[in-house]
C-alpha positions as CSV (number, residue, x, y, z in Angstrom):
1,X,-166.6,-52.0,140.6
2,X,-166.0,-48.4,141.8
3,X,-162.9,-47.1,141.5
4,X,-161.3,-44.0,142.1
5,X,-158.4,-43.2,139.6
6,X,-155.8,-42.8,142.8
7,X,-157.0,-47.1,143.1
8,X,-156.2,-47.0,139.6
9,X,-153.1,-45.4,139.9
10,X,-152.0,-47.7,142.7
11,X,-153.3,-51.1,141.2
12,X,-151.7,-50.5,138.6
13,X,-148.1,-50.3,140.5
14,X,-149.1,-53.1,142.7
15,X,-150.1,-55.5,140.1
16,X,-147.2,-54.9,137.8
17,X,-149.6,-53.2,135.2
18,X,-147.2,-52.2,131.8
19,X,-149.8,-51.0,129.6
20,X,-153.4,-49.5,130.2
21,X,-155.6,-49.9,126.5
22,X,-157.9,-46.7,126.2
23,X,-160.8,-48.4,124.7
24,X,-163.8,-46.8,122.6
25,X,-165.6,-47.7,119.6
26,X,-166.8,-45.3,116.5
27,X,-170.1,-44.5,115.1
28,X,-171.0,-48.0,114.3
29,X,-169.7,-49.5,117.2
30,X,-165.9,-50.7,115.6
31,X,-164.0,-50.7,118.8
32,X,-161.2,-48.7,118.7
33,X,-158.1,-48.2,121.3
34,X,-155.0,-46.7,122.1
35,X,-152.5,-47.7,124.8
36,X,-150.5,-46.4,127.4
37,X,-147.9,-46.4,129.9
38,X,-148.9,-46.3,133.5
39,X,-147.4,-43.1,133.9
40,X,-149.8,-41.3,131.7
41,X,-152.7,-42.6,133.5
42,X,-152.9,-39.5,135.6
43,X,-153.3,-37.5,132.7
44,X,-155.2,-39.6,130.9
45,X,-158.0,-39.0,134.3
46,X,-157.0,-35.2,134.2
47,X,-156.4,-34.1,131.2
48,X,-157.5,-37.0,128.8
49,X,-155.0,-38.2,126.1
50,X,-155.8,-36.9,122.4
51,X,-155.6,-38.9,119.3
52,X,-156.5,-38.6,115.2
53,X,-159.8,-38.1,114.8
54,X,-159.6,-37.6,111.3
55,X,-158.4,-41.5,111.0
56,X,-161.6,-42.9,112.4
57,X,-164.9,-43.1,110.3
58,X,-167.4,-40.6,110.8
59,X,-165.8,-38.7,113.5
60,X,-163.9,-35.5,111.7
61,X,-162.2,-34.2,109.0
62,X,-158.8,-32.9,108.6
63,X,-159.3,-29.5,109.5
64,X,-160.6,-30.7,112.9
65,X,-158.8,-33.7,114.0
66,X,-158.0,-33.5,117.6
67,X,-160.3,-35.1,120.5
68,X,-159.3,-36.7,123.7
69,X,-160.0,-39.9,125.7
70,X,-161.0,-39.7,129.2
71,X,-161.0,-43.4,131.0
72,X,-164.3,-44.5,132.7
73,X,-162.0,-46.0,136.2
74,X,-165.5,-48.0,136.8
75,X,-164.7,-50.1,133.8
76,X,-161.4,-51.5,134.7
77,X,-160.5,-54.8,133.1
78,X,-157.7,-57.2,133.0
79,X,-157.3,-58.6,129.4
80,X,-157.0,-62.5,130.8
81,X,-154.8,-63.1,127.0
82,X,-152.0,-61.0,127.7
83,X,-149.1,-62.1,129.8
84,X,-149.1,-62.1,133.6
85,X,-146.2,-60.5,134.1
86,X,-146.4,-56.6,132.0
87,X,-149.9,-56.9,132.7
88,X,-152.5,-55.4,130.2
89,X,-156.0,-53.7,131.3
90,X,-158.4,-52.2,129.7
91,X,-160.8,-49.1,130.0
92,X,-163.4,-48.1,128.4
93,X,-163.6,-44.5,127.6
94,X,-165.7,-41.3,126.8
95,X,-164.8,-38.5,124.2
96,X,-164.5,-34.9,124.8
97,X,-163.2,-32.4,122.8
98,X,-160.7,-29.9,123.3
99,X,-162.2,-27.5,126.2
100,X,-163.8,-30.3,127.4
101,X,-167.6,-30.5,125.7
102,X,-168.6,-34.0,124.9
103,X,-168.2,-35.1,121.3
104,X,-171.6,-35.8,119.4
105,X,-170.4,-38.4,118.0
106,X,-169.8,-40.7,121.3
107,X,-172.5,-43.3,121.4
108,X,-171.2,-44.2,124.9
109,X,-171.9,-40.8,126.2
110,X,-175.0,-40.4,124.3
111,X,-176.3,-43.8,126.3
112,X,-175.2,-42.2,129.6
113,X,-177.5,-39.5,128.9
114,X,-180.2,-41.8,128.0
115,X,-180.3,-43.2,131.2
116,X,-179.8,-40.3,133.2
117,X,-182.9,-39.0,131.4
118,X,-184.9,-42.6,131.9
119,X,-183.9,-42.0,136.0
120,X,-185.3,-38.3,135.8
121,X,-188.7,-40.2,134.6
122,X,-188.4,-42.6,137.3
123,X,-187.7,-45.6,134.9
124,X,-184.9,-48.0,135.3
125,X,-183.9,-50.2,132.2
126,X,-181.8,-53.4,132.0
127,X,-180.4,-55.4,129.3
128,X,-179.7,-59.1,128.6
129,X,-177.6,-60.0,125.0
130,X,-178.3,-62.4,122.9
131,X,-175.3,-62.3,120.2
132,X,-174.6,-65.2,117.5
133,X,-171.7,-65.7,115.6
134,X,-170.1,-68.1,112.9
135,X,-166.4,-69.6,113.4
136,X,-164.7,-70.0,109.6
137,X,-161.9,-71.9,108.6
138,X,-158.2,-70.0,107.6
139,X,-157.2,-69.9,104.3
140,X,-153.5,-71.0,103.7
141,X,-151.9,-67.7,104.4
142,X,-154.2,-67.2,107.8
143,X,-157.0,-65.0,105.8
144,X,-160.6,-65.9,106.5
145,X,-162.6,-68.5,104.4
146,X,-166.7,-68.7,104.0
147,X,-165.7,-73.0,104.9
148,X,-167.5,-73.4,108.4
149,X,-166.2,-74.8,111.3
150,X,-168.5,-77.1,111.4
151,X,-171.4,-78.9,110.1
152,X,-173.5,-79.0,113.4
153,X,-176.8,-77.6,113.8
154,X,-179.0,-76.1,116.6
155,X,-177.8,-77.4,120.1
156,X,-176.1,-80.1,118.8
157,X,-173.3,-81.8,120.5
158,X,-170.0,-82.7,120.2
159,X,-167.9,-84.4,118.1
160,X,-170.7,-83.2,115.1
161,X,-170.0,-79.5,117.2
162,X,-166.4,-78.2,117.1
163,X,-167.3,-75.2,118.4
164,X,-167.6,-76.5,122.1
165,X,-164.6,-75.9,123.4
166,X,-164.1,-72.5,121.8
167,X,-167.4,-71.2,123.7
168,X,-165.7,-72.6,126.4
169,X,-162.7,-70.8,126.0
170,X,-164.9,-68.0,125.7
171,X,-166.9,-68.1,128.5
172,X,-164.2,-68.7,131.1
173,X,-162.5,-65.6,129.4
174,X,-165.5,-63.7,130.0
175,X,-165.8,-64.7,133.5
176,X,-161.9,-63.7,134.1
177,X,-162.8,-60.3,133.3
178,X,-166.3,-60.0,135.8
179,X,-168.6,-60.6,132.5
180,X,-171.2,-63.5,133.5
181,X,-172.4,-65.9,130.4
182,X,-175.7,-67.0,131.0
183,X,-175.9,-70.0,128.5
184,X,-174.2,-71.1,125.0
185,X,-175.2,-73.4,122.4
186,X,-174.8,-74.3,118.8
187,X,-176.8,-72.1,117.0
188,X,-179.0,-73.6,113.2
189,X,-176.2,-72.9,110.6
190,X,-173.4,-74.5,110.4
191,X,-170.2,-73.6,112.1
192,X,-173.0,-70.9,114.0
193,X,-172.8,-69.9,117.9
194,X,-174.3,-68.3,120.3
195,X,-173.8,-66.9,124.1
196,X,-175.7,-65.0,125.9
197,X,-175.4,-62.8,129.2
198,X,-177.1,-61.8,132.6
199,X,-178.9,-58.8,132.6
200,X,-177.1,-55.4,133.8
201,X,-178.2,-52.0,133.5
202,X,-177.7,-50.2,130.5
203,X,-174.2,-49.1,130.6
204,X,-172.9,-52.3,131.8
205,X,-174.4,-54.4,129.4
206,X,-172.9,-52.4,126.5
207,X,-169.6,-52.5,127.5
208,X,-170.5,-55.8,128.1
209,X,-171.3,-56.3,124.3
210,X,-168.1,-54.9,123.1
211,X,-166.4,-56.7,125.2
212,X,-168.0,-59.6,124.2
213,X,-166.8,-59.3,120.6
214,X,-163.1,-58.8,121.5
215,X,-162.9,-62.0,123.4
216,X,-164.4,-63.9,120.9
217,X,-162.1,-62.7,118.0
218,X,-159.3,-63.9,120.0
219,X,-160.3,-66.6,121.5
220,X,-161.2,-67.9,117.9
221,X,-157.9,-66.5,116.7
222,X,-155.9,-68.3,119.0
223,X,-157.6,-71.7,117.8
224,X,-156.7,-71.0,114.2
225,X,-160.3,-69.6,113.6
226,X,-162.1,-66.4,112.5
227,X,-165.3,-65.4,114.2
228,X,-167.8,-63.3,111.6
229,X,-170.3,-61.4,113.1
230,X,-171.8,-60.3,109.9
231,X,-175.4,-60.8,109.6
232,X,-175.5,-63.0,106.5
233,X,-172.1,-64.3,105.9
234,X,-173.8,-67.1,103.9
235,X,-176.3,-67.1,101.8
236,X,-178.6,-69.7,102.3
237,X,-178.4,-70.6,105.8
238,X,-179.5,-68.7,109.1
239,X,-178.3,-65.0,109.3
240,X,-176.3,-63.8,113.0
241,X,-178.6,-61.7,114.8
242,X,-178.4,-59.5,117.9
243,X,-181.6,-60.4,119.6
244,X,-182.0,-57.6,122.7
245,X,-183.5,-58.2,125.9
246,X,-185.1,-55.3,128.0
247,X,-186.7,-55.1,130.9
248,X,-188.0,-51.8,132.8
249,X,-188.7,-51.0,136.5
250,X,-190.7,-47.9,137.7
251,X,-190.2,-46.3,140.8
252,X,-194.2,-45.8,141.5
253,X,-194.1,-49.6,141.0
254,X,-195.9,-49.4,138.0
255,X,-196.4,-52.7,135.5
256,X,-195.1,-50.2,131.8
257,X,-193.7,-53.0,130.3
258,X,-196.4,-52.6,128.1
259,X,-196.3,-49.3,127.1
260,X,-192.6,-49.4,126.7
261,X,-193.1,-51.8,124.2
262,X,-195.2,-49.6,122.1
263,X,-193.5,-47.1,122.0
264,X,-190.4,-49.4,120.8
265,X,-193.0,-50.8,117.8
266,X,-193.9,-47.1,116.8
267,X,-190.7,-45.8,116.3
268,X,-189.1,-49.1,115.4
269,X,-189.0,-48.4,112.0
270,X,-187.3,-45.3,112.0
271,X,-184.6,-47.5,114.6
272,X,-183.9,-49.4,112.1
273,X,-180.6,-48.3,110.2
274,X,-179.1,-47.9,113.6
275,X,-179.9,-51.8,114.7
276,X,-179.4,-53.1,111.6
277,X,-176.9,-50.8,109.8
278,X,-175.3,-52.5,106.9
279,X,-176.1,-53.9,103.2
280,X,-176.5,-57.2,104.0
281,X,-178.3,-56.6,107.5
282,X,-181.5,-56.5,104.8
283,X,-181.1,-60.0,103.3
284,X,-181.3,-61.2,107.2
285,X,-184.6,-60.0,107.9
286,X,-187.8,-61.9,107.1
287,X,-185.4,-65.1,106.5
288,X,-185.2,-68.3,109.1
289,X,-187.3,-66.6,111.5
290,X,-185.7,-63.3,111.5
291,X,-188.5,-60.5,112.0
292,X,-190.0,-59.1,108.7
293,X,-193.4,-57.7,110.2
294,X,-193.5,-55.1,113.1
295,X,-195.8,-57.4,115.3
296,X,-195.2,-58.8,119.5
297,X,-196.4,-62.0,120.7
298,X,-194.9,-63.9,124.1
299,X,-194.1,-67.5,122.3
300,X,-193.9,-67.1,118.8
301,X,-190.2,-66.6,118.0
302,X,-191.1,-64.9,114.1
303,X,-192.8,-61.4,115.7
304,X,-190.2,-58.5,115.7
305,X,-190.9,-58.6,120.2
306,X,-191.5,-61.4,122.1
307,X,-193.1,-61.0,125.7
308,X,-192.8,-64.2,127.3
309,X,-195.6,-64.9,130.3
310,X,-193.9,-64.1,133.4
311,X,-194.1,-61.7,136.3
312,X,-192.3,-59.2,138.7
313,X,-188.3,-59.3,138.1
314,X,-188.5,-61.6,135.3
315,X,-191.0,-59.7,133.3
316,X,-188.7,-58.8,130.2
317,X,-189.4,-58.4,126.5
318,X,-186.9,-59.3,123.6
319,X,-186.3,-57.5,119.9
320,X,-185.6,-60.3,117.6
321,X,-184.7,-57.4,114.7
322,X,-181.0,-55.9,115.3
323,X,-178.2,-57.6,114.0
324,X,-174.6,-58.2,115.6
325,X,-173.2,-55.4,113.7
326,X,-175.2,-52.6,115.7
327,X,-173.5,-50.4,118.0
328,X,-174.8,-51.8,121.6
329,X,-174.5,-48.2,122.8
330,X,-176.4,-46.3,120.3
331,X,-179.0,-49.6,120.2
332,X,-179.8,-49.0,124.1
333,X,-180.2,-45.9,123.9
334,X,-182.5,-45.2,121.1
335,X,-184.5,-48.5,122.7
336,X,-184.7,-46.1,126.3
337,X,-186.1,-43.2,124.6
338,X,-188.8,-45.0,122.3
339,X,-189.5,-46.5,125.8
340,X,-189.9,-43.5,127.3
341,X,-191.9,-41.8,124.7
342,X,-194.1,-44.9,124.5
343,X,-194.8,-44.7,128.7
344,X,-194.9,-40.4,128.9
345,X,-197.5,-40.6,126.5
346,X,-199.8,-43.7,128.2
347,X,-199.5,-46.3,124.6
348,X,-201.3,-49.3,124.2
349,X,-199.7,-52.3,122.8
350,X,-201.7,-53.4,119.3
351,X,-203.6,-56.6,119.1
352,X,-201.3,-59.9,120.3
353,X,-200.3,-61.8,117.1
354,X,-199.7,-65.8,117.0
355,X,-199.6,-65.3,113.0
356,X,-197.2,-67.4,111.5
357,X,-195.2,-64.6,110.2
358,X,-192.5,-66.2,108.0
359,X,-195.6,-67.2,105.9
360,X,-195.3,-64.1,103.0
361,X,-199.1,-63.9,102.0
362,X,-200.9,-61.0,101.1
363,X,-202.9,-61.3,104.1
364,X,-200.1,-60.9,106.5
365,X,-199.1,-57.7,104.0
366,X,-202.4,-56.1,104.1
367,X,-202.3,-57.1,108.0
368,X,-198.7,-55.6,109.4
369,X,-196.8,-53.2,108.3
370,X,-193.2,-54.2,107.8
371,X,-190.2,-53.5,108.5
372,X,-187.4,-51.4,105.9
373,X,-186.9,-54.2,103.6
374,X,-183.7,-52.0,102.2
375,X,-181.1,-49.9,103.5
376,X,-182.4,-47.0,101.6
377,X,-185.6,-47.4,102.6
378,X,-184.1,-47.7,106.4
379,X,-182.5,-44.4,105.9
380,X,-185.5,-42.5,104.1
381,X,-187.3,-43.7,107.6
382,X,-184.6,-42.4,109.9
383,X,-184.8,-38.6,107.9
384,X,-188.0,-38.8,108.2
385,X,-188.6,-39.4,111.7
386,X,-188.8,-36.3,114.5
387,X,-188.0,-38.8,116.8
388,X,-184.8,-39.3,116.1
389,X,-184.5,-36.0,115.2
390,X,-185.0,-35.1,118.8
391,X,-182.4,-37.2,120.3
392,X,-179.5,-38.1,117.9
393,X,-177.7,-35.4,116.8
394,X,-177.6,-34.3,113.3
395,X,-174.0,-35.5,112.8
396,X,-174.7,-38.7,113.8
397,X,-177.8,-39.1,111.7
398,X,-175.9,-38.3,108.5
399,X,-172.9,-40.7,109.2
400,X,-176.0,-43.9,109.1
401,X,-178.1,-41.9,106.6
402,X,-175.6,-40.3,104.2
């Protein structure tokens, strides 16, 4: 959709619009909002409307509090939950501070300049997500349990999978709101889901993400349920992972898939702590064929990149290593530049692998090298790395590596 901020202005009085959510997310990707009545929206376009920074994580300290939302008018939403009548929408948002320089901090802005910089190349990227998610049981006094949902496992069927009509739920919640589901299926552990979406370029598909997330929190919420997107909430089943789709066009018409992809596996590890960016994200990888090795291959589902045989517009790759609790924004956009790095400087894509790679032998160490098996050893990589150096700024890098 493009729309001006007079449409917005307008659709809002036609449609009997009482509140306008000011949406954006923090470092980590926590989505965050703040709402309004439609007679602030003009200076919410114009001016921006401030709030606390000092109350979100990461972005500022006391001394320095105040920074202001300006509303993206492309990313107008109805919120399909909320009544009819007093309608609620939704807008996603990017962060300036006062005088109007963007904030460092804004992953949403920093993925708009990704992109911008991909176009300057002549490269055009799209994304497809892959999110899974477990629905839990309430306690008593509607707090979350670790009790599944369910004891179903991968594509099963109802009645053994209760989470059917929740998905459903979902996905015609999605669709009310212009999002397109692609599929959705029981995922291996129990009480485990998992839909996944078209492609869409960059921008789109991260809003898409976060979108994502909210409708499923209430959609499970509304059936008496709590959706965890952790990526281990138990221990000894199948972690939630985020698995990332990417594909790349070239304006000389170029086939750079390949060299995309290289660059994405030589900078992967320093990536890391920003696609899998929390404690337990470590005790997901190298388990029930999470990615432990940084290896490709175009079947086997245990290499960190799969490159499935196909050609022209369906030529796409998929990173098997982030986990739900990355911030889509900052994921994107780190994935663009190692893309970009990987086809500026011509790289080759190392030796195919059909290795087995959940098998943990000493040949397979000697072989690969691996991914951070720790978060501290994630962070040391991040530090360490002039690539990430070059296009996070130093802010951010200490709120993941501090």
């Amino acid at each position: 959709m493009n729309y001006t901020f007079e449409e917005i202005i307008e659709y809002a009085r036609e449609e009997d619009v009482k509140f306008i959510r000011l949406a954006f997310c923090d470092a980590f990707g926590v989505q965050k909002n703040i709402s309004v009545m439609p007679g602030e929206l003009k200076r919410a376009f114009e001016q921006g409307i401030a709030f606390d920074a000092s109350a979100v994580k990461g972005f500022a300290n006391e001394a320095r509090s105040d920074l202001l939302l300006f509303p993206d008018p492309d990313t107008l939403s109805v919120l399909p939950w909320r009544p009819e009548q007093g309608r609620v929408v939704r807008m996603y948002c990017s962060i300036k501070k006062p005088g109007g320089s963007p904030f460092e901090c804004d992953t949403r802005s920093l993925l708009i300049r990704a992109i911008a910089d991909a176009k300057e190349a002549g490269l055009e990227f799209s994304f497809g997500s892959e999110l899974e998610f477990y629905l839990f049981k309430l306690d008593e006094y509607g707090e979350p349990t670790h009790i599944p949902y369910d004891k179903a496992g991968y594509m099963d069927i109802a009645p053994d999978d209760k989470g059917e009509n929740v998905r459903r739920q979902i996905c015609l919640t999605l669709e009310q709101m212009g999002i397109h589901p692609e599929s959705s299926h029981h995922e291996e552990g129990p009480g485990q889901n998992e839909i996944d979406f078209h492609y869409d370029d960059a921008l789109a598909a991260a809003d898409d993400a976060m979108s994502f997330k909210t409708v499923v929190k209430t959609v499970a919420g509304a059936a008496g349920l709590y959706a965890d997107f952790s990526p281990k909430p138990l221990a000894d089943k199948a972690g939630s992972g985020y698995h990332i789709n990417l594909s790349v066009k070239c304006d000389k018409n170029h086939t750079i898939l390949p060299s995309v992809i290289a660059g994405i596996l030589k900078h992967i590890r320093a990536m890391t702590v920003f696609l899998d960016p929390c404690y337990e994200s470590y005790k997901r990888l190298g388990s029930h064929k999470a990615p432990k090795y940084i290896s490709w291959s175009s079947e086997n589902r245990s290499q960190l990149v799969r490159i499935p045989a196909a050609s022209g517009e369906y030529r796409r790759a998929e990173l098997r290593s982030p986990d739900p609790t990355a911030n889509p924004y900052l994921a994107f956009a780190l994935l663009i530049y190692a893309g970009l790095d990987g086809y500026k400087n011509g790289m080759y894509l190392p030796p195919v692998s059909e290795d087995n790679m959940t098998d943990d032998s000493r040949e397979l160490s000697d072989k690969y090298e691996k991914l951070p098996a720790t978060i501290e050893e994630a962070k040391q990589a991040a530090r360490q790395s002039e690539f990430i150096k070059a296009h996070l700024p130093k802010r951010l890098i200490d709120i993941y590596c501090g």
